[in-house]
C-alpha positions in Angstrom: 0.0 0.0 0.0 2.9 2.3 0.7 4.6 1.6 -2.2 1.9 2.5 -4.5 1.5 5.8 -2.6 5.1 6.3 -2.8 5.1 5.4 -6.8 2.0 8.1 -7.3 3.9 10.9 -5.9 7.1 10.3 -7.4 5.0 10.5 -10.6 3.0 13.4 -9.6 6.6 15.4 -9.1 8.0 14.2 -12.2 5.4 15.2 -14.1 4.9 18.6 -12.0 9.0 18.9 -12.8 8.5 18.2 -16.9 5.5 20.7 -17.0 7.6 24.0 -15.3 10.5 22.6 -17.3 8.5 22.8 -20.9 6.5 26.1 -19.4 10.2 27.5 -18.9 11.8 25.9 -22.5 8.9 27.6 -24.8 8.4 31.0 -22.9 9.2 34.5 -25.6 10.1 37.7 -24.2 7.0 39.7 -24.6 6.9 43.2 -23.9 3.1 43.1 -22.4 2.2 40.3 -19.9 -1.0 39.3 -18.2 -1.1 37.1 -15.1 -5.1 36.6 -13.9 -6.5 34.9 -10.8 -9.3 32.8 -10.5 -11.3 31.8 -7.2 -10.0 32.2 -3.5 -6.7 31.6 -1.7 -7.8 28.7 0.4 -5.2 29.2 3.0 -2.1 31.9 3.8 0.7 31.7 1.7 3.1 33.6 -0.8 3.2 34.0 -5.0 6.6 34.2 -6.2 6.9 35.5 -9.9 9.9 35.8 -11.6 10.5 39.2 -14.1 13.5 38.3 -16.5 14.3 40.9 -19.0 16.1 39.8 -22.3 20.1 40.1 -21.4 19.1 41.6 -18.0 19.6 40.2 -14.6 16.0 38.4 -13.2 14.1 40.0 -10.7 12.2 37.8 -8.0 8.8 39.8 -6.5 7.1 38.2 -3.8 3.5 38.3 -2.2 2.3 37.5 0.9 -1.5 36.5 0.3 -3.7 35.9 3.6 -6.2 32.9 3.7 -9.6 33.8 2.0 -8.6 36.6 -0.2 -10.5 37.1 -3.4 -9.1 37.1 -6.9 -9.6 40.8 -7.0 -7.5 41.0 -4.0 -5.0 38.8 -4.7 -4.5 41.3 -8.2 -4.4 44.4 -6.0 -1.4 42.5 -3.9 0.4 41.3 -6.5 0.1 44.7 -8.5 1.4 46.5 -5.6 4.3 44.2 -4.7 4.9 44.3 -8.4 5.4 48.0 -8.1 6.9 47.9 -4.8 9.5 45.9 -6.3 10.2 46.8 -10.1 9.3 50.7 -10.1 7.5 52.3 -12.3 10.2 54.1 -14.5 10.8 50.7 -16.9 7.2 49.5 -16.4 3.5 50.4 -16.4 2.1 47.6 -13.7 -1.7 48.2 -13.1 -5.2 45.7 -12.3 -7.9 45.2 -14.9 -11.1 43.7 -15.4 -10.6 43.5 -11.0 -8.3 40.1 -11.1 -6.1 40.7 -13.9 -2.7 42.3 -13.5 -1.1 44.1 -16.3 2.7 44.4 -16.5 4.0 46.7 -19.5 7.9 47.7 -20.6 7.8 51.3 -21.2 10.0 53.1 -23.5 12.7 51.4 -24.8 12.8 48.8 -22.1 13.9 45.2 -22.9 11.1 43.0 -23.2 11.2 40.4 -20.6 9.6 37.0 -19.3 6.9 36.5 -16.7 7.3 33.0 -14.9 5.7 31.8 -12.0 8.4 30.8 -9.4 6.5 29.8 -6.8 2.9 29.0 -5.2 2.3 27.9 -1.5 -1.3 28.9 -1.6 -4.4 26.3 -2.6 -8.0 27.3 -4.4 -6.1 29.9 -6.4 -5.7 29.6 -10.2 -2.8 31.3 -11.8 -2.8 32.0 -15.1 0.3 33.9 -17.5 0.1 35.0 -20.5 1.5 37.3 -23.3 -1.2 40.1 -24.0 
């Protein structure tokens, strides 16, 4: 019985592992990113997303997120650590729609990755995209 626990979760990591790794080997620069959130955070935790500019050095932003916040909320945080964090003299961070956030080079800025280091929280969906 153990060893058939033990065999799902060593497949549920690998896969988990091949998924960030093939997320990570097909991602473009872009210079316009959307990252939106879906449902609630089912418990307290932290969103660690990961700003890499072409030829620039990476730039981890963290979020604290309290148990029970709402997508909405969970945009405000992240837009505001995004901020916090990046400036606003190289990009034009904002929410839209209430649980997207919106992060934009300005000028003549590098364009740049948005990748999902992290996620301790549960109930949250995080999605990325190029806009």
């Amino acid at each position: 019985m153990e060893t058939v626990t033990l065999r799902r979760m060593l497949v549920v990591v690998t896969l988990a592992g091949m998924a960030c790794f093939a997320t990570a080997a097909y991602a473009k620069p872009s210079g316009n990113w959307r990252i939106t959130f879906d449902h609630v955070a089912e418990n307290d935790g932290t969103i660690v997303f990961r700003i890499a500019p072409v030829e620039g050095t990476p730039v981890d932003v963290e979020t604290k997120i309290p148990a029970k916040t709402t997508e909405n909320s969970v945009a405000q945080l992240v837009s505001d650590s995004l901020k916090a964090k990046l400036g606003t003299k190289d990009f034009r961070i904002g929410v839209d729609d209430g649980e997207s956030v919106i992060v934009k080079k300005r000028g003549k800025t590098k364009k740049f990755e948005v990748t999902l280091v992290s996620n301790s929280l549960t109930g949250l969906e995080i999605n990325i995209h190029r806009d």
